[in-house]
PDB file with one MODEL, atoms N, CA, C and O in Angstrom:
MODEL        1
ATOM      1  N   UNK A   1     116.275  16.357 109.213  1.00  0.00           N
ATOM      2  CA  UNK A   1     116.122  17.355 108.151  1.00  0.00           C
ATOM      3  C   UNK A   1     117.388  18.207 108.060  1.00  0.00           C
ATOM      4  O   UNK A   1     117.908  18.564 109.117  1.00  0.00           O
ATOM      5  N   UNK A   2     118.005  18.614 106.733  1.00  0.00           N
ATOM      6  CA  UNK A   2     119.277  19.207 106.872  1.00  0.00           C
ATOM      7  C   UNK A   2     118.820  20.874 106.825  1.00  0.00           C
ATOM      8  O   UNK A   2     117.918  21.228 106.066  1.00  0.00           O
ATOM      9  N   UNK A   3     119.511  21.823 107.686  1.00  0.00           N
ATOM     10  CA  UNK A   3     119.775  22.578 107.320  1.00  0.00           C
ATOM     11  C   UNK A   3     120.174  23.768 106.339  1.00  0.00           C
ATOM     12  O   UNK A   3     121.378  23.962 106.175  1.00  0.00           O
ATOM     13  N   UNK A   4     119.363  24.489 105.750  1.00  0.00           N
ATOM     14  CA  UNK A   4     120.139  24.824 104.588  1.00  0.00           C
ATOM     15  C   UNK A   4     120.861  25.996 104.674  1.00  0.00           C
ATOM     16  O   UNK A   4     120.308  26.672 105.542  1.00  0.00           O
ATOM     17  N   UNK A   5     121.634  26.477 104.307  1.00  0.00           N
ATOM     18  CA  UNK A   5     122.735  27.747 104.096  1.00  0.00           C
ATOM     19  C   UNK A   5     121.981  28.737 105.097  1.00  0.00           C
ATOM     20  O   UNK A   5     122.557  28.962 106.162  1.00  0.00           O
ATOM     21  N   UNK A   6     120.640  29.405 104.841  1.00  0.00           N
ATOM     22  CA  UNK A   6     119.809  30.420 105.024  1.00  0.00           C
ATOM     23  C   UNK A   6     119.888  30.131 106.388  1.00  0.00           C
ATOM     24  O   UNK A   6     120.122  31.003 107.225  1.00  0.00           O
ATOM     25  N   UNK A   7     119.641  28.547 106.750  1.00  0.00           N
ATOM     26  CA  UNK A   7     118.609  28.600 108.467  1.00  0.00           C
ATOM     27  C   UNK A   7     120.144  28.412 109.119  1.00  0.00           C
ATOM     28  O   UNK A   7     119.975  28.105 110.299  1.00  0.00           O
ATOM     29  N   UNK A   8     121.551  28.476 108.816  1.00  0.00           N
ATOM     30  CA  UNK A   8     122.333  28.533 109.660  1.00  0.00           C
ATOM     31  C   UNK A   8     122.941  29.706 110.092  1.00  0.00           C
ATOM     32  O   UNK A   8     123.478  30.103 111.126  1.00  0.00           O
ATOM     33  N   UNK A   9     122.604  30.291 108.590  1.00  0.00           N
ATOM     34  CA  UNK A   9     123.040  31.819 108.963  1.00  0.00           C
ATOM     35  C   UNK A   9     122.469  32.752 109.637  1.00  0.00           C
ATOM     36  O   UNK A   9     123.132  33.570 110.275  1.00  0.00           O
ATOM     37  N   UNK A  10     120.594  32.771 109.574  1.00  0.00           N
ATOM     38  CA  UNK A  10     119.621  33.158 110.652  1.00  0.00           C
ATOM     39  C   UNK A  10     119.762  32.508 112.541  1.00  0.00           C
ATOM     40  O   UNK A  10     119.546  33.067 113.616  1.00  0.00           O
ATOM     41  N   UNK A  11     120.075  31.553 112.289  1.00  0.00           N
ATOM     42  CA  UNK A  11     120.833  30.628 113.321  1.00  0.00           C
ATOM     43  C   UNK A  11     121.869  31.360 113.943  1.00  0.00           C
ATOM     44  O   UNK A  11     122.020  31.705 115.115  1.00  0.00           O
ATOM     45  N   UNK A  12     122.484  31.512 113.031  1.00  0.00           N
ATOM     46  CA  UNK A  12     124.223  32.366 113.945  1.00  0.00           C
ATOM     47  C   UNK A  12     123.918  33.812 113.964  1.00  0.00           C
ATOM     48  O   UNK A  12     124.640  34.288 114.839  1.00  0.00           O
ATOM     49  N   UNK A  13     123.090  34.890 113.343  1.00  0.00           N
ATOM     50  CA  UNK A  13     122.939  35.629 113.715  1.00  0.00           C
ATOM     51  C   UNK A  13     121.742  36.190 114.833  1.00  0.00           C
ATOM     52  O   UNK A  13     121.862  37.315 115.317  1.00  0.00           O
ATOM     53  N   UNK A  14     120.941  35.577 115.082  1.00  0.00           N
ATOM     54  CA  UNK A  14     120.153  35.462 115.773  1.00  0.00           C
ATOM     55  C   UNK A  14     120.733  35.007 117.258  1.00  0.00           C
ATOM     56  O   UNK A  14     120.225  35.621 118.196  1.00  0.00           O
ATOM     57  N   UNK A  15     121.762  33.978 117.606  1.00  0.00           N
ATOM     58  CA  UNK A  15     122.323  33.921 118.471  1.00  0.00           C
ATOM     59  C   UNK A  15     123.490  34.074 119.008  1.00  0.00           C
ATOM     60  O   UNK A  15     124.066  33.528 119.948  1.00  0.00           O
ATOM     61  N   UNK A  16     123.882  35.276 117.939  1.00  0.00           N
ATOM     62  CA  UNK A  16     125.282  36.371 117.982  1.00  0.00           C
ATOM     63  C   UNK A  16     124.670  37.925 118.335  1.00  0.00           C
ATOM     64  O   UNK A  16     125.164  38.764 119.089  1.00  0.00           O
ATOM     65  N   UNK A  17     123.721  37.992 117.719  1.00  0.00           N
ATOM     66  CA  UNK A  17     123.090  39.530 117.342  1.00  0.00           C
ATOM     67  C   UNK A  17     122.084  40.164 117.685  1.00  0.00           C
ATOM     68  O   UNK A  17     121.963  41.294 118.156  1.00  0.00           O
ATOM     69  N   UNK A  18     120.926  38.926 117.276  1.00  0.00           N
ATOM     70  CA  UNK A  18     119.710  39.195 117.751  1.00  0.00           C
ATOM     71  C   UNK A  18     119.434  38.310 118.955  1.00  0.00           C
ATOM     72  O   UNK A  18     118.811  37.293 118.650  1.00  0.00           O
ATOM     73  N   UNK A  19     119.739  38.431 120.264  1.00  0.00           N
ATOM     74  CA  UNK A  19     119.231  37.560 121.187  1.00  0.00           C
ATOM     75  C   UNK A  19     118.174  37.388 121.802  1.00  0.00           C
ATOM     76  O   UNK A  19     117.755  36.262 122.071  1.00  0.00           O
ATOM     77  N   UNK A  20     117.466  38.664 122.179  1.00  0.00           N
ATOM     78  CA  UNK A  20     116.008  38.804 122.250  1.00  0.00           C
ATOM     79  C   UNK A  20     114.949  39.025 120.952  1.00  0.00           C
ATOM     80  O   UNK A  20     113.769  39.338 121.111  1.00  0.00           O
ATOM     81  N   UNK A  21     115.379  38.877 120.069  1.00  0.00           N
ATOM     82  CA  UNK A  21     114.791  39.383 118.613  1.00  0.00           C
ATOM     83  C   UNK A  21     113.329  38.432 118.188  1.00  0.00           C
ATOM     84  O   UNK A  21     113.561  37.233 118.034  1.00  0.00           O
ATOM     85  N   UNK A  22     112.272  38.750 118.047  1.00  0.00           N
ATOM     86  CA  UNK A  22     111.945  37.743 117.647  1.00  0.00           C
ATOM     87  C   UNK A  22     111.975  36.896 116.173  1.00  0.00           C
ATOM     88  O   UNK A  22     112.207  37.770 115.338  1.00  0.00           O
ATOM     89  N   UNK A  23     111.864  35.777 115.573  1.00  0.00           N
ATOM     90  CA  UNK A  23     111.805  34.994 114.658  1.00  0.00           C
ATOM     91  C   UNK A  23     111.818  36.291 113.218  1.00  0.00           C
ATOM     92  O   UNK A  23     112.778  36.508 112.478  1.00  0.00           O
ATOM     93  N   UNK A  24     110.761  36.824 113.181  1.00  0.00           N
ATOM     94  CA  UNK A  24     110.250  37.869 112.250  1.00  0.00           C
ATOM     95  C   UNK A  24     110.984  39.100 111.795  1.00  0.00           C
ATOM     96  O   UNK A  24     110.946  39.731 110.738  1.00  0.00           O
ATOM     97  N   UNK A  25     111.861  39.296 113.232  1.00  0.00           N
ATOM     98  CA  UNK A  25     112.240  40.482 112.873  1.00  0.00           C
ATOM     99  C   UNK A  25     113.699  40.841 112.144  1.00  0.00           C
ATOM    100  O   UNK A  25     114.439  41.822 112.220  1.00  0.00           O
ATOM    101  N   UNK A  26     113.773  39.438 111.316  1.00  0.00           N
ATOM    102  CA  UNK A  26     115.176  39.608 110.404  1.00  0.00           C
ATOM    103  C   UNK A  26     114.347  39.448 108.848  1.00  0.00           C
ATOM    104  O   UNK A  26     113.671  38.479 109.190  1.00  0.00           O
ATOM    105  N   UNK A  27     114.115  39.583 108.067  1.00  0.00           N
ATOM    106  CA  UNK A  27     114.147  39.056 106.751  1.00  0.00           C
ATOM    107  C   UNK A  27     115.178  38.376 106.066  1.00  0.00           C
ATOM    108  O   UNK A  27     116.323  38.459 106.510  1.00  0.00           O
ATOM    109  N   UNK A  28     114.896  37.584 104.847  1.00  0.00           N
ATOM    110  CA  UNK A  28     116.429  37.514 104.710  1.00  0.00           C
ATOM    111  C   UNK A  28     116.893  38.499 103.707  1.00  0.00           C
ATOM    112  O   UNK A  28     118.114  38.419 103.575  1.00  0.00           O
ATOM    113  N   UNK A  29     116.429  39.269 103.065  1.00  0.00           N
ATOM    114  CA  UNK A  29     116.957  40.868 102.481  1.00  0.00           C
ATOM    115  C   UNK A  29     117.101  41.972 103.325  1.00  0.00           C
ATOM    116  O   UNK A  29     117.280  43.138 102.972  1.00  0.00           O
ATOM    117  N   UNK A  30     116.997  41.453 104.673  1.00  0.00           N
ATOM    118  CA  UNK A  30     117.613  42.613 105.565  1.00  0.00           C
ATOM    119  C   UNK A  30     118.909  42.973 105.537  1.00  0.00           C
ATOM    120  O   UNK A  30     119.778  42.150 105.827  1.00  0.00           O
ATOM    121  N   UNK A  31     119.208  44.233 105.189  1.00  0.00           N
ATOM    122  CA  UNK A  31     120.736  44.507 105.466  1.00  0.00           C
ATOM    123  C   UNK A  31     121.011  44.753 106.961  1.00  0.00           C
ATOM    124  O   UNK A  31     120.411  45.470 107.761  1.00  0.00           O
ATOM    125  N   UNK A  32     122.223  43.854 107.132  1.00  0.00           N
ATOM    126  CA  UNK A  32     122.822  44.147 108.649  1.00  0.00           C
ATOM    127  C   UNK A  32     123.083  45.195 108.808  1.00  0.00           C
ATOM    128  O   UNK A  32     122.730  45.735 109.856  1.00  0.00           O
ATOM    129  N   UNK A  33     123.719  45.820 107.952  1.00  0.00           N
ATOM    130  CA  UNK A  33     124.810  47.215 108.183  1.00  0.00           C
ATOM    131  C   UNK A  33     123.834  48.299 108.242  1.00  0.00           C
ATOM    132  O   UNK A  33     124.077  49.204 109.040  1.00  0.00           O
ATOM    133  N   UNK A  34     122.531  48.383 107.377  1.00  0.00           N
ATOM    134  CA  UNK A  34     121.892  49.331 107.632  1.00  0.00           C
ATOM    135  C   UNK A  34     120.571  49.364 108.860  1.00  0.00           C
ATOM    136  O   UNK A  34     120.185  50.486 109.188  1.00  0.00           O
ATOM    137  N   UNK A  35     119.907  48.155 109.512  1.00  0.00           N
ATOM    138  CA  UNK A  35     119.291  47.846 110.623  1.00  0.00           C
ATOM    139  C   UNK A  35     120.596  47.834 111.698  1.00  0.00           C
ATOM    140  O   UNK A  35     120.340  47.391 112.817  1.00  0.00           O
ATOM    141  N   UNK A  36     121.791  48.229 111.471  1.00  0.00           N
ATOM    142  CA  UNK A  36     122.401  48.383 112.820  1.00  0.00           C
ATOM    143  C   UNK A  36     122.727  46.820 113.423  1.00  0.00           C
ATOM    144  O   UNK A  36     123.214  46.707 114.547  1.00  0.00           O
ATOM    145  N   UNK A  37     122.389  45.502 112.502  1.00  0.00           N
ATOM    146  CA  UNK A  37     122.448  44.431 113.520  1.00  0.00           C
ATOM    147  C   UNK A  37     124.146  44.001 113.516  1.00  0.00           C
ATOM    148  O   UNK A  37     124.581  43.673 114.620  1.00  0.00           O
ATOM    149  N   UNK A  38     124.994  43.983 112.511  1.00  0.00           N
ATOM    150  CA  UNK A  38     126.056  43.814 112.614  1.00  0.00           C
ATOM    151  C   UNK A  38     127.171  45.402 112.310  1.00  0.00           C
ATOM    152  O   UNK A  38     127.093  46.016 111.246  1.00  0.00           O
ATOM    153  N   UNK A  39     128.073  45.805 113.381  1.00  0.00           N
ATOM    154  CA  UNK A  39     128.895  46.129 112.949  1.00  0.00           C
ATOM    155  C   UNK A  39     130.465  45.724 112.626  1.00  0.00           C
ATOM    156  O   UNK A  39     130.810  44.546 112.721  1.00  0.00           O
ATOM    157  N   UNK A  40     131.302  46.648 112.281  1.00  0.00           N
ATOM    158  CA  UNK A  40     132.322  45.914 111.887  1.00  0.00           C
ATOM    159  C   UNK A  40     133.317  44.623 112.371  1.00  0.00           C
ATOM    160  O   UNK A  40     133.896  43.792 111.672  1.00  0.00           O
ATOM    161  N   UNK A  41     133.281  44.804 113.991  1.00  0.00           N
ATOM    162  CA  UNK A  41     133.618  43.876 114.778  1.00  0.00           C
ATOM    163  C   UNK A  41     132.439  42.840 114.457  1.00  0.00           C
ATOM    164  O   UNK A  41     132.817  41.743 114.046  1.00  0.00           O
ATOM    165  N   UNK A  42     131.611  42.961 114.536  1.00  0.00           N
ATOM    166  CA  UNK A  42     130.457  41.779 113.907  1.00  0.00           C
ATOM    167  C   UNK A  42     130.957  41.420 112.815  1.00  0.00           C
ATOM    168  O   UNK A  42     131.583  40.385 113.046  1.00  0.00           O
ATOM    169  N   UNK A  43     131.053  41.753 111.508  1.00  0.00           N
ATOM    170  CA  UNK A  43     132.066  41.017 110.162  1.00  0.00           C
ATOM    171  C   UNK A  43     132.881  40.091 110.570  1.00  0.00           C
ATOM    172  O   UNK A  43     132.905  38.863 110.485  1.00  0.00           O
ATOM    173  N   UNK A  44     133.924  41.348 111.288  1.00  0.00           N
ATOM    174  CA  UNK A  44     134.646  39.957 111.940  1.00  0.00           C
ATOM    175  C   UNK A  44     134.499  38.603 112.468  1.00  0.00           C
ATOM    176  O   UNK A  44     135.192  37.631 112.167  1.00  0.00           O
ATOM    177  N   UNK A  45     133.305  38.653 113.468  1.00  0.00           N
ATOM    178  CA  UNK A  45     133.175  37.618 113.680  1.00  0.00           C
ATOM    179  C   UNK A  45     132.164  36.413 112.642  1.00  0.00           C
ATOM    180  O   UNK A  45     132.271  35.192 112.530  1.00  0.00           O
ATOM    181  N   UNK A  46     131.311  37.287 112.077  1.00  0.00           N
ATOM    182  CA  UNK A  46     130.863  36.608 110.796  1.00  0.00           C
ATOM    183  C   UNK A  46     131.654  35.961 110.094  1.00  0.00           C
ATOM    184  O   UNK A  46     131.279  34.801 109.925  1.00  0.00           O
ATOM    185  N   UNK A  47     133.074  36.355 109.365  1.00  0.00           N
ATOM    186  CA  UNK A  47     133.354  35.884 108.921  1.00  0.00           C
ATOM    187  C   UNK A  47     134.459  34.504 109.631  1.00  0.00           C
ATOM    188  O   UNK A  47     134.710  33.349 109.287  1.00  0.00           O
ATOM    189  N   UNK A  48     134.746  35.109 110.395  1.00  0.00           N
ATOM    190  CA  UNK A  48     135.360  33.734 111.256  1.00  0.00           C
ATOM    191  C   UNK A  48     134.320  32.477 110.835  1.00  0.00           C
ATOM    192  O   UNK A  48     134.669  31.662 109.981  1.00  0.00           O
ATOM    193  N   UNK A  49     133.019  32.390 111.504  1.00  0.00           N
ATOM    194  CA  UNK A  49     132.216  31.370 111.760  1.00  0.00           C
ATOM    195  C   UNK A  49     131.750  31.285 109.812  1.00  0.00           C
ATOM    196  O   UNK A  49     131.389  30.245 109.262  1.00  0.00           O
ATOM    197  N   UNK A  50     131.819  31.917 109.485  1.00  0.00           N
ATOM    198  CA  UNK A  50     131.593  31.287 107.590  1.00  0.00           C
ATOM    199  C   UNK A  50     132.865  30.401 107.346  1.00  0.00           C
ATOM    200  O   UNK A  50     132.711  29.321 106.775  1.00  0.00           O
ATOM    201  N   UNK A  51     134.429  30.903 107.851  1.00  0.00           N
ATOM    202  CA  UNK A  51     135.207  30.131 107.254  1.00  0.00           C
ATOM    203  C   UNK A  51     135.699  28.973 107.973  1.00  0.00           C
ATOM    204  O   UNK A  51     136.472  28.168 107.454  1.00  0.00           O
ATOM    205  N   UNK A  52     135.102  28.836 109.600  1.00  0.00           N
ATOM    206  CA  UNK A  52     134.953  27.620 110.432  1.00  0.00           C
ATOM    207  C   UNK A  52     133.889  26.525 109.963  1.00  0.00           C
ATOM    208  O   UNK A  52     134.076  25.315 109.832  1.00  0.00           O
ATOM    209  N   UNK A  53     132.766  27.236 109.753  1.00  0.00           N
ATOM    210  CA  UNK A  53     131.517  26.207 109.528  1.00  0.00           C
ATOM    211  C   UNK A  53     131.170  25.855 107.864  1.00  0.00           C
ATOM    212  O   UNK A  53     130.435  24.968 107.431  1.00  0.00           O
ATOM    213  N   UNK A  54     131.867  26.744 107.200  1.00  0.00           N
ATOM    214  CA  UNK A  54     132.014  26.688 105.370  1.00  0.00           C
ATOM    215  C   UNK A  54     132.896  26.062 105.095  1.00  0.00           C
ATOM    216  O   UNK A  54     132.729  25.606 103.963  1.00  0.00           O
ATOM    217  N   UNK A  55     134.261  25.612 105.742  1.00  0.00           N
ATOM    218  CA  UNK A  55     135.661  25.044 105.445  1.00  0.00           C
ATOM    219  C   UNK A  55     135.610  26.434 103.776  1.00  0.00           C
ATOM    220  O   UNK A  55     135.625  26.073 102.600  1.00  0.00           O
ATOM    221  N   UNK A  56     135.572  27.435 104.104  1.00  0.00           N
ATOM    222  CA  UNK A  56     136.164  28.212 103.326  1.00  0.00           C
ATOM    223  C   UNK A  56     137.059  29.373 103.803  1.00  0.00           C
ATOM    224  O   UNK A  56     137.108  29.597 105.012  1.00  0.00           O
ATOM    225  N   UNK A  57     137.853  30.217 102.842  1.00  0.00           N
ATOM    226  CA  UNK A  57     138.315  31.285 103.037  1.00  0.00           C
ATOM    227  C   UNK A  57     137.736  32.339 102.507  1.00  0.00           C
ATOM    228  O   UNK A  57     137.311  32.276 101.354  1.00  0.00           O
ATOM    229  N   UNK A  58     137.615  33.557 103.306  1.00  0.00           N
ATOM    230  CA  UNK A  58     136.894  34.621 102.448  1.00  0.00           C
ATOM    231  C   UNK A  58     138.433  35.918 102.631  1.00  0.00           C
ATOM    232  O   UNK A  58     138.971  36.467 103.593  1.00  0.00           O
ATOM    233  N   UNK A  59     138.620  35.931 101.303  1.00  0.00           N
ATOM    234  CA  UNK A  59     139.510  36.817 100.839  1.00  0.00           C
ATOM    235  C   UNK A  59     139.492  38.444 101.209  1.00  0.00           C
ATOM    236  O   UNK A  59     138.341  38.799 101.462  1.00  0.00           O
ATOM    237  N   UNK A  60     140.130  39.154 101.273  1.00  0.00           N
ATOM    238  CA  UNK A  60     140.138  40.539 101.801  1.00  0.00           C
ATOM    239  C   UNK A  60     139.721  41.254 100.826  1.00  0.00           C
ATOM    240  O   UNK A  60     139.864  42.461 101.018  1.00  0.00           O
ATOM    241  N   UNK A  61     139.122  40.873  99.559  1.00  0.00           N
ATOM    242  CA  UNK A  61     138.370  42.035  98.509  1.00  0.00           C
ATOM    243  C   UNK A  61     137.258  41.286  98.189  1.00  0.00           C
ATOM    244  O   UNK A  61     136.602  41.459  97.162  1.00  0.00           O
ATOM    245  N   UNK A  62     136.886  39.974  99.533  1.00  0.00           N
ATOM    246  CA  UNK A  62     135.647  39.787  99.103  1.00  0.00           C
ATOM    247  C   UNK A  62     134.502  40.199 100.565  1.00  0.00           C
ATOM    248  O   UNK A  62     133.375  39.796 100.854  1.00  0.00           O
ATOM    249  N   UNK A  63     135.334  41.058 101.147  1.00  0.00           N
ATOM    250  CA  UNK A  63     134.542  41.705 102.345  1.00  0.00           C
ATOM    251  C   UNK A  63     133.912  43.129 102.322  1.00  0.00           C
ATOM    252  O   UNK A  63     134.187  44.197 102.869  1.00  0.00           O
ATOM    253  N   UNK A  64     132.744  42.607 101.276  1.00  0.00           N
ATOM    254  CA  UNK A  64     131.950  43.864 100.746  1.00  0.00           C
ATOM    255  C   UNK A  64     130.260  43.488 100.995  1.00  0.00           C
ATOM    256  O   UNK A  64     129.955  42.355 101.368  1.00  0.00           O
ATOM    257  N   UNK A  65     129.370  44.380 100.790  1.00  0.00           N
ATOM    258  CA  UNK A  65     128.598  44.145 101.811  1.00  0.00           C
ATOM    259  C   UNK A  65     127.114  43.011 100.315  1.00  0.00           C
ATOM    260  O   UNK A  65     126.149  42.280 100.544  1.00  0.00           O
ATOM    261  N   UNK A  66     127.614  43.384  99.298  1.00  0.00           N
ATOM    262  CA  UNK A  66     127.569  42.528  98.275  1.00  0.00           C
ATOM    263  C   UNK A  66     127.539  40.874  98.581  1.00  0.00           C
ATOM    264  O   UNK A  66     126.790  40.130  97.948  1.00  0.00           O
ATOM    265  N   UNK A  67     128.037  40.611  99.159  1.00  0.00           N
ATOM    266  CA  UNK A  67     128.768  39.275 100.030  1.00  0.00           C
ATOM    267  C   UNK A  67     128.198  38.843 101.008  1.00  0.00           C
ATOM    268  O   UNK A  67     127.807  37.696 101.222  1.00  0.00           O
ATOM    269  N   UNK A  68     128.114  39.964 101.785  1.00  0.00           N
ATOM    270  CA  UNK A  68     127.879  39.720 103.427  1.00  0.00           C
ATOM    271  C   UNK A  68     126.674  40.741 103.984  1.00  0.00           C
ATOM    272  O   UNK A  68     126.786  41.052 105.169  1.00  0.00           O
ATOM    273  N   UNK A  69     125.816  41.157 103.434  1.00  0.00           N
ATOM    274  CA  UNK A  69     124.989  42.175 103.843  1.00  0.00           C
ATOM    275  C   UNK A  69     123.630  41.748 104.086  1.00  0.00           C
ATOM    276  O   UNK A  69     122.774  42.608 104.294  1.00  0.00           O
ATOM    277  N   UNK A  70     123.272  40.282 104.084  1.00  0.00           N
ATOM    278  CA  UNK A  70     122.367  39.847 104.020  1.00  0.00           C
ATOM    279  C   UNK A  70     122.014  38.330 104.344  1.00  0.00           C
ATOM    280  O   UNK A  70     122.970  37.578 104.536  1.00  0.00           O
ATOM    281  N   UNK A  71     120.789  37.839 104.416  1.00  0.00           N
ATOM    282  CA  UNK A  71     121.015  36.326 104.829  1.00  0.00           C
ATOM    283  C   UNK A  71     121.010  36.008 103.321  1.00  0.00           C
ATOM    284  O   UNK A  71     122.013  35.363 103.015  1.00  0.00           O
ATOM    285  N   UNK A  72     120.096  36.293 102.170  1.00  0.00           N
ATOM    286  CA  UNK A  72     120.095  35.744 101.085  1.00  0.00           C
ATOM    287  C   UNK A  72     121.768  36.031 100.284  1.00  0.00           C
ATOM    288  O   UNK A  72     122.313  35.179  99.582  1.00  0.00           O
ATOM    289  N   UNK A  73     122.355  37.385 100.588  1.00  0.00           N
ATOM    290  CA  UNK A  73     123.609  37.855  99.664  1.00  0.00           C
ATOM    291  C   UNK A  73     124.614  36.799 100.569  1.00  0.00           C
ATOM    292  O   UNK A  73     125.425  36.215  99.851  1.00  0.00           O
ATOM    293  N   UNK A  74     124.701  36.432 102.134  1.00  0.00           N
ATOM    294  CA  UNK A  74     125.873  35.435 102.347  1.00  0.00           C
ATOM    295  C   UNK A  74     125.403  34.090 101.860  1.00  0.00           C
ATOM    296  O   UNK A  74     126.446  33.530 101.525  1.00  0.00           O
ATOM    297  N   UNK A  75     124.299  33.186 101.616  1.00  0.00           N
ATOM    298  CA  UNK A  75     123.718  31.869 101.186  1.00  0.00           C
ATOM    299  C   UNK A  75     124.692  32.062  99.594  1.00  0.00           C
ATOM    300  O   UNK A  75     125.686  31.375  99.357  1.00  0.00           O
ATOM    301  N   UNK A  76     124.270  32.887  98.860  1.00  0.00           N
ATOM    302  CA  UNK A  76     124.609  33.232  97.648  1.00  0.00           C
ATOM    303  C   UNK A  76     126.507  33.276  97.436  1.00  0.00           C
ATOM    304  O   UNK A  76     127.296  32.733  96.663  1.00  0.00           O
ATOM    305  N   UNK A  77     126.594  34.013  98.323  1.00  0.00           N
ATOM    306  CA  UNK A  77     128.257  33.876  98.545  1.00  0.00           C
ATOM    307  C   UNK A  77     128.524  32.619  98.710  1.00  0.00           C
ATOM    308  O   UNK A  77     128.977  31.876  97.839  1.00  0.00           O
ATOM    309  N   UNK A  78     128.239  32.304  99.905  1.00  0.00           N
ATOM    310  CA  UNK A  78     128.564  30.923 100.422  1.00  0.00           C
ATOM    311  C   UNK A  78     128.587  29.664  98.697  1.00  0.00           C
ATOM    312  O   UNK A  78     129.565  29.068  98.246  1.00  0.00           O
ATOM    313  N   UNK A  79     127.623  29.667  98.335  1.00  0.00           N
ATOM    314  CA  UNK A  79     127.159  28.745  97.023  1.00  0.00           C
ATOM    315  C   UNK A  79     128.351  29.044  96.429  1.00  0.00           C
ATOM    316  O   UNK A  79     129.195  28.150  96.377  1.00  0.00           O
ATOM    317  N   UNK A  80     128.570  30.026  96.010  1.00  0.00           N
ATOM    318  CA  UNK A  80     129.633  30.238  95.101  1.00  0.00           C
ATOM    319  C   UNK A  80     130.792  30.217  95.338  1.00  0.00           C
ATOM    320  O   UNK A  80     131.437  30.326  94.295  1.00  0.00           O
ATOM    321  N   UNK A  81     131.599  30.100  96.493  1.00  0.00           N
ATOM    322  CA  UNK A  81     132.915  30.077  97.165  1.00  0.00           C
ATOM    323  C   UNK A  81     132.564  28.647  97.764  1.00  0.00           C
ATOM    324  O   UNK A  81     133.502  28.240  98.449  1.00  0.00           O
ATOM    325  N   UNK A  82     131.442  27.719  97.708  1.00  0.00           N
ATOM    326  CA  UNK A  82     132.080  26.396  97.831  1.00  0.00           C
ATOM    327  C   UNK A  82     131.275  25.263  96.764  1.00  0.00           C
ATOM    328  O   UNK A  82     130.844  24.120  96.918  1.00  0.00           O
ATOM    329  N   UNK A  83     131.322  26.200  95.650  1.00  0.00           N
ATOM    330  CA  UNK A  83     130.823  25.012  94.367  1.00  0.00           C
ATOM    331  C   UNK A  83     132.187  24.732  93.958  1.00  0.00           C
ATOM    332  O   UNK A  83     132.407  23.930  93.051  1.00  0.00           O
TER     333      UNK A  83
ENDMDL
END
């Protein structure tokens, strides 16, 4: 079964962020920045592993939380920076 955008990104944050967390306790309209689960050094590494595991680049005016603030707003990014 493939993976889709959503379950890799719950995937990498869950075993970047949330390590004891259970299953439930992310939504995917959870904002990171405001539950405290990623901070800025977290971006950082977020975005590393989007442009390792996306074969994309994410540009320096596209690191807004529009983008990245969410499991559904990065799936959505992601779609659109590799259609």
């Amino acid at each position: 079964m493939m993976q889709t955008n959503s379950d890799k990104i719950r995937a990498f944050i869950f075993s970047n962020f949330l390590f004891d967390a259970e299953e439930n306790a992310l939504d995917n309209d959870t904002s990171f920045l405001e539950q405290g689960i990623i901070d800025s050094t977290g971006v950082l590494e977020l975005v590393e592993w989007l442009e390792e595991t996306f074969a994309m680049k994410v540009d320096d005016e596209e690191l807004i939380p529009e983008n990245l603030d969410s499991v559904n707003r990065l799936s959505q990014f992601i779609t659109r920076k590799t259609a």
